[in-house]
C-alpha positions in Angstrom: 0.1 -10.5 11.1 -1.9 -10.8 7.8 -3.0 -7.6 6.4 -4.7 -6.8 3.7 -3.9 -3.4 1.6 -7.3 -2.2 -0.1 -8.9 0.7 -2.2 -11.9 1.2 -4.0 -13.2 3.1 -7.2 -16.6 4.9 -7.1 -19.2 6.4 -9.0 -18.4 9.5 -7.8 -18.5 11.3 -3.8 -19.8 11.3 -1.0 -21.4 7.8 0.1 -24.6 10.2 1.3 -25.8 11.0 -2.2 -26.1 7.8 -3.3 -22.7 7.1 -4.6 -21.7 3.4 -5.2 -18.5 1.1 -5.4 -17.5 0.0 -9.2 -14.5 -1.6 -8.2 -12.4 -3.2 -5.5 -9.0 -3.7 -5.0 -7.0 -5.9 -2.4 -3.2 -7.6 -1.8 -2.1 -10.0 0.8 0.6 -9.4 3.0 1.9 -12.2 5.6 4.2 -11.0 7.7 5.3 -8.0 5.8 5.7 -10.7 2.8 3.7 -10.0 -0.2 1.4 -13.4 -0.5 0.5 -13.7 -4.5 -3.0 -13.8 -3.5 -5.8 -10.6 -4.6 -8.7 -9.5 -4.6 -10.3 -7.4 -7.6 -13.6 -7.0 -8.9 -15.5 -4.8 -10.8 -19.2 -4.0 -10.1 -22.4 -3.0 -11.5 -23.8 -0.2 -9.3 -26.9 0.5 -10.6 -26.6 3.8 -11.3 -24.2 6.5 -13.6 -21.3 7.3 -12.5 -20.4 11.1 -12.5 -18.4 12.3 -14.7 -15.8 14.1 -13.3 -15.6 10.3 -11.2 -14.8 8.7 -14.7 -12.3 11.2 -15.3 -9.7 9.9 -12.7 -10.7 6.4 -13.4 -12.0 5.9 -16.6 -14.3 2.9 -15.6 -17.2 4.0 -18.3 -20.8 3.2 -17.5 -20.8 1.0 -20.7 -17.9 -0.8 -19.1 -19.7 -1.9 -16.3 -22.5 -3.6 -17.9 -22.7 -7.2 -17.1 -20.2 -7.4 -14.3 -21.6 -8.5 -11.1 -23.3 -6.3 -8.3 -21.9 -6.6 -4.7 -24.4 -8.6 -3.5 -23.0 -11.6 -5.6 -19.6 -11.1 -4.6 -19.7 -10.0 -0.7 -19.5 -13.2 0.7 -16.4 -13.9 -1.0 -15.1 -10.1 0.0 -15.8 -10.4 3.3 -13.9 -13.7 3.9 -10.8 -12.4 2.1 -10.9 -9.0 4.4 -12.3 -11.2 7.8 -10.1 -10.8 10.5 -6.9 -8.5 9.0 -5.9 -5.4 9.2 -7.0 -3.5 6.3 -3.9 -0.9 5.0 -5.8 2.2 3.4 -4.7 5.5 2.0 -7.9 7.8 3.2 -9.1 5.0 4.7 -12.5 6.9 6.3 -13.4 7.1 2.7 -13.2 3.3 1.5 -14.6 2.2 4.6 -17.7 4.5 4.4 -18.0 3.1 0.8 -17.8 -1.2 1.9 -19.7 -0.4 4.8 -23.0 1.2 2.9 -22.4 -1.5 0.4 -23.4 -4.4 2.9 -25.7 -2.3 4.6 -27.5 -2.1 1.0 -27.6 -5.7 0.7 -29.0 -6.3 4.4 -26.0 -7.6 6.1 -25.9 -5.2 9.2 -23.4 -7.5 11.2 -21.1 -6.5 8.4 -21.9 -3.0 7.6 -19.0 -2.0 10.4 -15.9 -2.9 8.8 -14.2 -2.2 12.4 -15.8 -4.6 14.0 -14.0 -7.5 12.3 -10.6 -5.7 11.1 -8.3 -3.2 12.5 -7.6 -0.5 10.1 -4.2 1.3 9.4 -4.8 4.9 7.5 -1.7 5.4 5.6 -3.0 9.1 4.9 -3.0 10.1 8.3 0.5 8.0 8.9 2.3 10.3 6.2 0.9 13.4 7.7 2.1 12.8 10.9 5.8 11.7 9.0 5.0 14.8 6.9 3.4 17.8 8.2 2.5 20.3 5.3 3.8 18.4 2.5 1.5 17.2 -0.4 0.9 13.4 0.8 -1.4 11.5 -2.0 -0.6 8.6 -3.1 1.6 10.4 -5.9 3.3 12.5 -3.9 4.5 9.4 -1.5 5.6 7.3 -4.8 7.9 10.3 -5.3 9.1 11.0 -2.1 10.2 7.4 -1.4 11.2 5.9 -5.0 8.4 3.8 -5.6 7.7 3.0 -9.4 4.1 4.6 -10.3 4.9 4.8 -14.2 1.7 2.8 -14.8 -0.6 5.0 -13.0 -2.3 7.3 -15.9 -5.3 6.7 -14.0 -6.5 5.7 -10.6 -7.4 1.4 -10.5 -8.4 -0.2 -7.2 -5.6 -3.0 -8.0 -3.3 -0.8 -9.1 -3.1 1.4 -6.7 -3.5 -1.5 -3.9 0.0 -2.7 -5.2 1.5 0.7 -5.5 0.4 1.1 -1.7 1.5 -1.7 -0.7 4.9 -0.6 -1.8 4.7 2.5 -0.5 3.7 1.0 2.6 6.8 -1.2 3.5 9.4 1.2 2.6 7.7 4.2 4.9 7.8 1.8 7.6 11.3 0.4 6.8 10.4 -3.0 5.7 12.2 -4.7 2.4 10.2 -3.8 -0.4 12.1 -6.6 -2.9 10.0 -9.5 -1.5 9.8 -13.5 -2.5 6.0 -14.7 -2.7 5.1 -16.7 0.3 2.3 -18.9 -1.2 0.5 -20.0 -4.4 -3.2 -18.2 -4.4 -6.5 -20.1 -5.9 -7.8 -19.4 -9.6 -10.4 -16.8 -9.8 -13.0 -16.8 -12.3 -11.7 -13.7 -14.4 -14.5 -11.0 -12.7 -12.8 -11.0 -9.5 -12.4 -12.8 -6.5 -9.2 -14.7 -5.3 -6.1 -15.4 -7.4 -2.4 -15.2 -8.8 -1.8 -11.5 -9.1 0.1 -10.0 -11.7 3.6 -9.3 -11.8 4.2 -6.5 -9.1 6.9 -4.3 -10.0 9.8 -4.5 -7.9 13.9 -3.7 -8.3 15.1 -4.6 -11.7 16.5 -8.2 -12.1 19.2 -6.9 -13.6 20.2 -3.9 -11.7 24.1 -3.5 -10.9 25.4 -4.3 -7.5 26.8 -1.4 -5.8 30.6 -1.9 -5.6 32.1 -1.3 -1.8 35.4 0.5 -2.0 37.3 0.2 1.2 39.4 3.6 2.4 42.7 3.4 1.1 46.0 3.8 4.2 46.0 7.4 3.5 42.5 8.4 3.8 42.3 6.0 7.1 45.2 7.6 8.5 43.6 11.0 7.9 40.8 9.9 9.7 42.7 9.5 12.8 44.4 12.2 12.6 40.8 14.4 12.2 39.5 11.6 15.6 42.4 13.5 17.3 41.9 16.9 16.8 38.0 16.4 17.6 39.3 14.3 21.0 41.8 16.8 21.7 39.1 20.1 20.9 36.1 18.0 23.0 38.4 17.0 25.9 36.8 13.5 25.1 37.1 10.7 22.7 34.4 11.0 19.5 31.3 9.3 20.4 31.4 6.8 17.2 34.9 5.9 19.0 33.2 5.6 22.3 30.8 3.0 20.7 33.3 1.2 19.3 35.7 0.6 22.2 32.0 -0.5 23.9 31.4 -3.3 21.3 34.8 -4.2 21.2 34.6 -4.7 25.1 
């Protein structure tokens, strides 16, 4: 399956006043395997952004001048989206936001982002794993040991990779992954190419050392499998499974 994990900076909330994407951020995953190849752009909306919107992102209005408005980019969105399944965290929110952006620009067969990808909210996936618990993006770095040191702000990129990690290891997957495939250059504003380093385990980390039991502590083991067979009136269940693979 290819998927694509997304998110999207704005000039500020909701989509129903008026409020526009400033920058998109996308990685590749093949088969649970992280690709190399991204999307990221940043746009000129057309507008100010608010700022209480500038202070979780710190995309400045001055920032944005000269970068490129969706309309010259959402060809080259679209096909890099087409057809996967989109991973978002509050994904109602980012899809609201793409799909007003191509309904701005007149392309209504695109302006329902469901109708050409399937779309996995991590949100409501870690509420359902995690009834009543804070579950941001934050909160779901800390709960499951992904590295979000480089997040003083929110960054469409950024926080695409961080999801992406967050993403494999809260659905068990290996989150030390090899790059499946070499991306096309991009053009420095955005569109396809080699992403950045993606922070993964340490190079250098130590091995974990396995100590086997020594005779002692194995014969106390049996001894303890004993008293539990003798106090159950049946063997342990681990020793049940055991005879069974044996067998």
């Amino acid at each position: 399956m290819r998927s694509v994990v997304l998110d999207t900076e704005t000039t500020g909330m909701p989509v129903t006043d008026g409020h526009r994407i400033i920058e998109i951020g996308c990685v590749e995953l093949i088969g649970r395997r992280l690709t190399g190849r991204h999307f990221h752009v940043y746009l000129q909306p057309d507008r100010e952004s608010d700022e209480g919107a500038i202070a979780v992102h710190g995309i400045t209005n001055e920032f944005l001048v000269g970068k490129p408005r969706f309309r010259e980019v959402a060809d080259e969105f679209y096909e890099f989206i087409k057809d996967a399944q989109l991973i978002i965290h509050n994904a109602a929110f980012d899809i609201g936001f793409i799909n007003n952006e191509f309904a701005l620009i007149g392309h209504n067969e695109r302006a329902e982002v469901s109708n050409y990808c399937s779309v996995l909210d991590t949100l409501v996936m870690a509420r359902e794993r995690h009834p009543g618990q804070r579950n941001n993006l934050d909160a779901l770095c800390k709960r499951y040991g992904v590295d979000n040191s480089g997040r003083e702000l929110h960054g469409a990129l950024l926080d695409a990779e961080i999801l992406a990690d967050v993403y494999l290891t809260m659905t068990g997957g290996q989150t030390s992954l090899s790059l499946a495939g070499n991306a096309s250059d991009g053009n420095g504003n955005g569109g396809v190419a080699q992403a950045s380093e993606i922070r993964r385990l340490p190079a250098d980390r130590t091995v974990t050392r396995i100590i086997p039991a020594s005779a002692d502590e194995l014969a106390a083991h049996a001894t303890r499998l004993a008293i539990i067979e003798k106090s159950a009136g049946a063997p342990a269940l681990w020793v049940q499974m055991e005879s069974t693979a044996e067998v």
